[in-house]
MIVOFI-630747 format. One line per 5 residues: number of its first residue (from 1); their letters; for each residue x, y, z of N, C-alpha, C, O, CB. Coordinates in Angstrom, 2 decimals, decimal comma. Glycine has a CB too. Example, Ala and Ser with C-alpha at 12.3 -4.5 7.8 and 13.67 -1.06 7.14 Angstrom:
BEGIN
1	as	13,19:-5,69:7,80:12,30:-4,50:7,80:13,20:-3,30:7,80:14,24:-3,32:8,46:11,31:-4,47:9,05 ~ 12,85:-2,25:7,08:13,67:-1,06:7,14:12,90:0,03:7,87:13,41:1,14:8,04:14,08:-0,60:5,72
% end
This chain:
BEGIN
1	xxxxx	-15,11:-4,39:-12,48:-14,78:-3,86:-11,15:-15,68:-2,68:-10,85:-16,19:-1,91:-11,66:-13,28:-3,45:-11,06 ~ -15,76:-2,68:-9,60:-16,82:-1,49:-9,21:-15,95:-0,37:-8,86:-14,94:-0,67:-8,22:-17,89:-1,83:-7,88 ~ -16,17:1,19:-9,22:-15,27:2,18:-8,32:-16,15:2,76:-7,21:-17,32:3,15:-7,14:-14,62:3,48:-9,22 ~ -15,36:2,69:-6,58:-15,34:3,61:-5,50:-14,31:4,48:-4,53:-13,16:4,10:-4,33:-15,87:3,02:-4,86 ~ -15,00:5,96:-3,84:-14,49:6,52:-3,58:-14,01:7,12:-1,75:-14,84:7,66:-1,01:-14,98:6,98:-4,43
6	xxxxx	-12,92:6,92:-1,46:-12,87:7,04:-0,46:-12,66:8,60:0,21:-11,74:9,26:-0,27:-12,10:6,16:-0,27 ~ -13,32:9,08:1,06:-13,30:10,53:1,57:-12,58:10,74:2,92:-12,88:10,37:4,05:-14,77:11,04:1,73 ~ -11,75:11,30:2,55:-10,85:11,76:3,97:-10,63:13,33:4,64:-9,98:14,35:4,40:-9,33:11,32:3,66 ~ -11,98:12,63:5,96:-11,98:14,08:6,69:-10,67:14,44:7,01:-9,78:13,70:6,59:-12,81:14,17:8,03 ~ -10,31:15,58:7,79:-9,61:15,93:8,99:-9,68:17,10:9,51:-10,47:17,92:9,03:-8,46:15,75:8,90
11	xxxxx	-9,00:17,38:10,42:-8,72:18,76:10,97:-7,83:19,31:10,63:-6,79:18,80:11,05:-8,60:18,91:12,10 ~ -7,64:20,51:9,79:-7,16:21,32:9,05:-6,17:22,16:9,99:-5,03:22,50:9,68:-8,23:22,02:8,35 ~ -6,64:22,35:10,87:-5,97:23,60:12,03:-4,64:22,52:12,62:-3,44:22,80:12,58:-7,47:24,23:13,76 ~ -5,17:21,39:13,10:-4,11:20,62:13,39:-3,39:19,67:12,89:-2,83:18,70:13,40:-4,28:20,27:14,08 ~ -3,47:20,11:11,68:-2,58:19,34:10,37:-1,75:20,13:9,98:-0,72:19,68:9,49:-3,29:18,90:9,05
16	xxxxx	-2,00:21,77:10,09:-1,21:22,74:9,95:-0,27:22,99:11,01:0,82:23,47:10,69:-1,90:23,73:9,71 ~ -0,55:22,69:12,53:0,40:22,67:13,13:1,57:21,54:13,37:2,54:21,49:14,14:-0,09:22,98:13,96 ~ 1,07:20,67:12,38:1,37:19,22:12,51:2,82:19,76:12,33:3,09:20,77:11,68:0,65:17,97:11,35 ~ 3,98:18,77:13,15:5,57:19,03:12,58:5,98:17,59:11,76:5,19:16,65:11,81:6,86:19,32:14,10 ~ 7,26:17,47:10,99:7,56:17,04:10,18:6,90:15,91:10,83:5,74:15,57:10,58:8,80:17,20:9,73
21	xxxxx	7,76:15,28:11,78:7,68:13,68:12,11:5,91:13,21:12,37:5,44:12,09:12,55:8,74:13,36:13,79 ~ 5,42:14,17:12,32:3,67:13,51:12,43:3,04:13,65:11,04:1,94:13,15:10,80:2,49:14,53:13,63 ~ 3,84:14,41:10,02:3,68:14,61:8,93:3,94:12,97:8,17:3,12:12,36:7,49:4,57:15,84:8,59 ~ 5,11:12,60:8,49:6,31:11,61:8,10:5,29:10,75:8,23:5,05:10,07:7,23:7,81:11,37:9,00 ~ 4,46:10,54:9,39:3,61:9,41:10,05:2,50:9,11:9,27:2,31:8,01:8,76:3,09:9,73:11,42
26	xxxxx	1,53:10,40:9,15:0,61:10,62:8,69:0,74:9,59:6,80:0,09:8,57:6,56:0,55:12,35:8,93 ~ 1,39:10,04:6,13:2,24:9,82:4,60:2,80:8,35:4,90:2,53:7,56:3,99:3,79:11,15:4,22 ~ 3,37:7,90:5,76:3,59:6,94:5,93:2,35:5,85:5,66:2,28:5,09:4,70:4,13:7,08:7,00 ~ 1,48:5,97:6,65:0,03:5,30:7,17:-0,73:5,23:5,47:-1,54:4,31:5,43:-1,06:6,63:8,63 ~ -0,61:6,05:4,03:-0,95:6,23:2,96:0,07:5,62:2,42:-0,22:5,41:1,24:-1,27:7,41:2,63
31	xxxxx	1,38:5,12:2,72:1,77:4,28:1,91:1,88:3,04:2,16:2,20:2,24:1,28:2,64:4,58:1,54 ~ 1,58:2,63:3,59:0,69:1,53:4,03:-0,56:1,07:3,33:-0,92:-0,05:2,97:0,30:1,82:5,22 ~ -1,22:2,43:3,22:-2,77:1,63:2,84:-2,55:1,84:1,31:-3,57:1,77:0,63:-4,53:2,50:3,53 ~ -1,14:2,12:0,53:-1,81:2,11:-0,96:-0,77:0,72:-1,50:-0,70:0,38:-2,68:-1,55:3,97:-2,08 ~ -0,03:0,03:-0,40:0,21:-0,88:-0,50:-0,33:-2,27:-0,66:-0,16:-3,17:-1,48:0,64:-0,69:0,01
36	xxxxx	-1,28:-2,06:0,82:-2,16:-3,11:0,74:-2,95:-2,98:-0,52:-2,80:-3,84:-1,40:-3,02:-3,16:1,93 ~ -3,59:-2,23:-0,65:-4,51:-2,54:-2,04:-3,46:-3,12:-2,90:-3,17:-4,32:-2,96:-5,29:-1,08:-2,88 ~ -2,96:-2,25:-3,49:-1,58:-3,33:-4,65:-1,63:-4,79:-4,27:-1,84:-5,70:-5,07:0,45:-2,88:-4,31 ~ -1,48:-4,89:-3,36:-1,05:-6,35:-2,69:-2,56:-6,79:-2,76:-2,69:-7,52:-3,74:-0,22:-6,38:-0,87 ~ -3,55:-6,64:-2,21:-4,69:-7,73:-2,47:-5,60:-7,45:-3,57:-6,76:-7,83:-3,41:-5,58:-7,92:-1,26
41	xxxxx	-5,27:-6,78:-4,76:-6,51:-6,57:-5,79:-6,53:-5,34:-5,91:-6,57:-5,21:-7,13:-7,93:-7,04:-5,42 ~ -6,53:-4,27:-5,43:-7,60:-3,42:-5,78:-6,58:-2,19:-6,64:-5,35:-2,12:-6,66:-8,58:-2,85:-4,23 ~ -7,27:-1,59:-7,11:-6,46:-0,57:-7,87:-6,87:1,12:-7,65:-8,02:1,51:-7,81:-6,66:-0,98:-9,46 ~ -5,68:2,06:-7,23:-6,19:3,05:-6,92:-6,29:4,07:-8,62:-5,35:4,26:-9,39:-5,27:3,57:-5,59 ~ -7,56:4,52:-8,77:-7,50:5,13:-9,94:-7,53:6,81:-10,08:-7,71:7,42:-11,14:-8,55:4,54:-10,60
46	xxxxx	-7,29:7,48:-8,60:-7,16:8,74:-8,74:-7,38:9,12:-7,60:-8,12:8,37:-6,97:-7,84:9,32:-9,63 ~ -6,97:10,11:-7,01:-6,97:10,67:-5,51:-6,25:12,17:-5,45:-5,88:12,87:-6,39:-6,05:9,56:-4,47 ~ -6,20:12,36:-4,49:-5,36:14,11:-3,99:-5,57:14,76:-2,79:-6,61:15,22:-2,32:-5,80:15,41:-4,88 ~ -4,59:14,73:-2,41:-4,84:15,97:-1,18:-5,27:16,98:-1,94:-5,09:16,99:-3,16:-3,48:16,54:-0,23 ~ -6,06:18,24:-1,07:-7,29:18,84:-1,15:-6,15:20,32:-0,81:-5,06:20,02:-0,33:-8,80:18,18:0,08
51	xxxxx	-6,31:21,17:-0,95:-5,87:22,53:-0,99:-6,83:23,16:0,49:-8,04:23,04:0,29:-6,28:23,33:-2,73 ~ -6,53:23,67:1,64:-7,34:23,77:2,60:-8,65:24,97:2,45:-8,73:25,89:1,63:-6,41:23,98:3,72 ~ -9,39:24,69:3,29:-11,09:25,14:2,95:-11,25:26,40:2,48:-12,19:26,94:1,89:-12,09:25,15:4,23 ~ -9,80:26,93:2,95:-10,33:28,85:3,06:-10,04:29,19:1,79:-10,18:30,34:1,38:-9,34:30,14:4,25 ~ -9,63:28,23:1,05:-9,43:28,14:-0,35:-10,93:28,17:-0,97:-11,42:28,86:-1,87:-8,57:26,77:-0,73
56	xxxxx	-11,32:27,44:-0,38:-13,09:26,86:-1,70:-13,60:28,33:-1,66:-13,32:29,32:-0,98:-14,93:25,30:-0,78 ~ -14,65:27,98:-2,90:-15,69:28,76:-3,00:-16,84:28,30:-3,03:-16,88:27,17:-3,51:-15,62:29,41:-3,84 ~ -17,93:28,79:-2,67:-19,58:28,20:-2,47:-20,30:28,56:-3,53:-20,25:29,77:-3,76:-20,44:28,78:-1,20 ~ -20,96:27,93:-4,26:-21,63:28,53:-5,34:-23,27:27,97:-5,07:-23,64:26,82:-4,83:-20,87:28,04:-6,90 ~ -23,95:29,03:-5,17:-25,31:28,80:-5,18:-26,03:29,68:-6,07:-25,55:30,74:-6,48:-25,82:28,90:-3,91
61	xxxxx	-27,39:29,15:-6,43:-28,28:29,35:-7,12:-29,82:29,86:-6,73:-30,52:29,00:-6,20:-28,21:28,37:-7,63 ~ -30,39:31,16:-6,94:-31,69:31,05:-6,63:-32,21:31,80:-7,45:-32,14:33,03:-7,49:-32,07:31,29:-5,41 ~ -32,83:31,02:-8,23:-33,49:32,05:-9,51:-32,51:31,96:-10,88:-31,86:31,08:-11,45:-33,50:33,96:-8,93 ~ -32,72:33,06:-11,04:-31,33:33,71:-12,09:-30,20:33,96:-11,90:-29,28:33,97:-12,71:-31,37:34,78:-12,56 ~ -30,22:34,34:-10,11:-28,80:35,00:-9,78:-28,30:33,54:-9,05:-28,87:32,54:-8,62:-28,83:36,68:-8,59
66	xxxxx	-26,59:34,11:-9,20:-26,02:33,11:-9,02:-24,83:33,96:-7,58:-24,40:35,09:-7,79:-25,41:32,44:-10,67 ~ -24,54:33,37:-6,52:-23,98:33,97:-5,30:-23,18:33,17:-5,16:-23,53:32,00:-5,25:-24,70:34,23:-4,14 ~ -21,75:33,53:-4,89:-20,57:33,22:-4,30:-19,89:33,51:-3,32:-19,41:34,63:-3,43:-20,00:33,33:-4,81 ~ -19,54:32,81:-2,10:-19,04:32,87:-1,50:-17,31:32,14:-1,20:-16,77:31,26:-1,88:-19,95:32,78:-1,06 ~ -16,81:32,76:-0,12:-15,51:32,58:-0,20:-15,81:31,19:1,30:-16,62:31,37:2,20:-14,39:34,34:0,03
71	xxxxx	-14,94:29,97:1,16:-14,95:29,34:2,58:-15,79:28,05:1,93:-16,46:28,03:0,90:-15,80:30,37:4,05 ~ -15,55:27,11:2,77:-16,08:25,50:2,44:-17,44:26,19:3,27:-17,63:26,99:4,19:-14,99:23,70:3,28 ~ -18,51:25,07:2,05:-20,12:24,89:2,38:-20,33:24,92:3,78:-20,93:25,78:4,43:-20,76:23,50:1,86 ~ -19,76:23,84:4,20:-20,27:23,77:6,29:-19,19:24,08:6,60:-18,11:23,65:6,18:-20,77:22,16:7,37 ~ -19,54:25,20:7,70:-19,03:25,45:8,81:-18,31:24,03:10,49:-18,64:24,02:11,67:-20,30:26,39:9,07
76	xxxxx	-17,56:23,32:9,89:-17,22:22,17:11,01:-15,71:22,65:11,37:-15,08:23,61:10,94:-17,30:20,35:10,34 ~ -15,36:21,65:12,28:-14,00:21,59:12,58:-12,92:20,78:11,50:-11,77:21,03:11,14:-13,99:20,94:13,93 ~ -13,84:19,76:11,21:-13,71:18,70:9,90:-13,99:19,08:8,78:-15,13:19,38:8,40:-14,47:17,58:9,91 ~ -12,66:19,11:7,91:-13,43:19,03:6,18:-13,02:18,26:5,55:-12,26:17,53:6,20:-13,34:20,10:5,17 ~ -13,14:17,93:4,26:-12,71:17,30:3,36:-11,31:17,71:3,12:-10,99:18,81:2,66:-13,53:17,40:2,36
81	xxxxx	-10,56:16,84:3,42:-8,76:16,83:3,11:-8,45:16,29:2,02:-7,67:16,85:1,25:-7,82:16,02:4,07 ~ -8,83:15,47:1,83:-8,34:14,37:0,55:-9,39:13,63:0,03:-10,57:13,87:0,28:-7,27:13,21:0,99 ~ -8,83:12,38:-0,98:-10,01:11,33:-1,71:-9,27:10,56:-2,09:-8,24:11,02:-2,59:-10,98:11,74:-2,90 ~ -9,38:9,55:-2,06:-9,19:8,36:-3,38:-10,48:7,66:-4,02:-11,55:7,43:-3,46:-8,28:7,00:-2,82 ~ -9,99:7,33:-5,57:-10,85:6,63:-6,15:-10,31:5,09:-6,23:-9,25:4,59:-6,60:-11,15:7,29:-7,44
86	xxxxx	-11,23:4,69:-5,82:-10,34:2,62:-6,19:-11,33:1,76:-6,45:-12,38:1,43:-5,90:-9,43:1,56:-4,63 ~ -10,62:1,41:-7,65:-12,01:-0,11:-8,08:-11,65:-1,29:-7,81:-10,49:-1,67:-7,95:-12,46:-0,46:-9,73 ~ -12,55:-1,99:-7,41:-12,49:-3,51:-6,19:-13,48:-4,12:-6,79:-14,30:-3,52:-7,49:-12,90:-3,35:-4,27 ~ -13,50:-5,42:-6,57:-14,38:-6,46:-6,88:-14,95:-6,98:-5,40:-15,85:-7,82:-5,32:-13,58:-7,62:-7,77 ~ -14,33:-6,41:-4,26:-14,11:-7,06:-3,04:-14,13:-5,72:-1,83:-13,21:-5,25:-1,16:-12,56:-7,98:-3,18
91	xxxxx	-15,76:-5,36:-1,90:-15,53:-4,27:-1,13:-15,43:-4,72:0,55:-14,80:-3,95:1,27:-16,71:-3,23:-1,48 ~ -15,85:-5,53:0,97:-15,40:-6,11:2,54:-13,63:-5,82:2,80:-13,18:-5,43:3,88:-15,75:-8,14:2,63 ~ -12,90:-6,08:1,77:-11,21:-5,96:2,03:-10,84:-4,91:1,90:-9,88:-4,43:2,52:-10,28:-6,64:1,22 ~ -11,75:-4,15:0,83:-11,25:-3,01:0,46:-11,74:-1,90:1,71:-10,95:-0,97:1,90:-11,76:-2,71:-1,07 ~ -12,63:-1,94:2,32:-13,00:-1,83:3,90:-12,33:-1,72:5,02:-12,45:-0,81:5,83:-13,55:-2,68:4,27
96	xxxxx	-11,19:-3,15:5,13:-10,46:-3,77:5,87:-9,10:-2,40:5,70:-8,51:-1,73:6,55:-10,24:-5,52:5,29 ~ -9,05:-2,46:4,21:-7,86:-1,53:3,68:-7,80:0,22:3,99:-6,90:1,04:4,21:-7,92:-1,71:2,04 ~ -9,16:0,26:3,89:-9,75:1,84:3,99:-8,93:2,13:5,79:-8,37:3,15:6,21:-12,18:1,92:3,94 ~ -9,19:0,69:6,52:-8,81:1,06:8,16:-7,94:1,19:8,82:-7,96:1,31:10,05:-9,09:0,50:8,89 ~ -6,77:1,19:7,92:-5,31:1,60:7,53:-5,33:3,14:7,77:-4,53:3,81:8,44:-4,89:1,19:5,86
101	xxxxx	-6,24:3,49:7,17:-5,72:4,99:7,54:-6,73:5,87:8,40:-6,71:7,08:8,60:-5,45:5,83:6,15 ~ -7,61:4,90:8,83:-8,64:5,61:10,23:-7,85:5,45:11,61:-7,20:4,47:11,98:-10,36:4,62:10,50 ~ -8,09:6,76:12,35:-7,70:6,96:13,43:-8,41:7,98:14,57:-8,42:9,20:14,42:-6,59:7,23:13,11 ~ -8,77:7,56:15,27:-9,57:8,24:16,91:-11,24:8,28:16,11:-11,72:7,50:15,29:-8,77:10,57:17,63 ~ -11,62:9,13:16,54:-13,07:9,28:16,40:-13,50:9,28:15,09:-14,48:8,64:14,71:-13,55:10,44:16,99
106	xxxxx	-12,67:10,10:14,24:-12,69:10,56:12,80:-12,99:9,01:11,88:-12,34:7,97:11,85:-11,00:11,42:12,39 ~ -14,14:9,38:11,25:-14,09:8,01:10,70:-14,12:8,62:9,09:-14,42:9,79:8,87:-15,54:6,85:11,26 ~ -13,76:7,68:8,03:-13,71:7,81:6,85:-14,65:7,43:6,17:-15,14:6,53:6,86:-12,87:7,43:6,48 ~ -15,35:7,53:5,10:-16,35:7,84:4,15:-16,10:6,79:2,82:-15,84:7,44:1,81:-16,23:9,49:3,77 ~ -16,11:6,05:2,71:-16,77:5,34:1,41:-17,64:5,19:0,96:-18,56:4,92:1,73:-16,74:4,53:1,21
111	xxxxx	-17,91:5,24:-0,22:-18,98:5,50:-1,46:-18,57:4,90:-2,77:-17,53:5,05:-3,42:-19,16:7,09:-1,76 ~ -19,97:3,98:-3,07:-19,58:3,41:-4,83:-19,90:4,68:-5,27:-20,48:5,59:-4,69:-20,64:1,97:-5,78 ~ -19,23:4,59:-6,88:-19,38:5,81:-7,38:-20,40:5,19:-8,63:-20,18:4,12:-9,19:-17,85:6,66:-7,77 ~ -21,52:6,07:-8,95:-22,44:5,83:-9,58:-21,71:6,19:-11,46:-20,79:6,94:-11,75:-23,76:6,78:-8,84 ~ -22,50:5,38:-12,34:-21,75:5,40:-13,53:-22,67:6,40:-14,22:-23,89:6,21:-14,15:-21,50:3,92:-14,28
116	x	-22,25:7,28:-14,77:-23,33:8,62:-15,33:-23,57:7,94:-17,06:-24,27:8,54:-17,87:-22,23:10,76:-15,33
% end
């Protein structure tokens, strides 16, 4: 089986204002899509909601010295919220499955994951 990883933007500001019942929705729509996989093949092998941006730290390099900053790398409206990892033999379905949890403009991010 091949893994791969699925990346889930969103908007942070309005996930925080989000109230229960869009919350309920949101969690719902993820146990939709971790259903379907169960149900046609695929297996999820690791995932997580993400702790929000103002959390990260930036780490860079130039030279010797090493600089840190407080705040996610890019500056967007969109960041990285979440991930799953899932290995498929059948990435067209697993595609199909990923579209379970896309909604409005925001599109989601899949990637095979390379074997080190």
């Amino acid at each position: 089986m091949t893994e791969y990883i699925v990346l889930l933007p969103g908007n942070e500001t309005e996930w925080a204002k989000a109230d229960e019942a869009e919350r309920a929705r949101v969690y719902g729509k993820h146990q939709e899509f971790a259903a379907a996989l169960a149900e046609r093949g695929h297996k999820v092998t690791g995932g997580a909601e993400l702790a929000q941006s103002t959390e990260a730290r930036t780490v860079r390099r130039t030279g010797d010295s090493v600089a840190i900053t407080d705040g996610p790398y890019a500056e967007t409206v969109e960041q990285l919220t979440g991930y799953y990892t899932v290995q498929s033999d059948n990435l067209d379905d697993l595609l199909q499955c990923v579209g379970i949890l896309a909604e409005g403009e925001s599109g989601l991010e899949v990637r095979r994951c390379l074997e080190m």
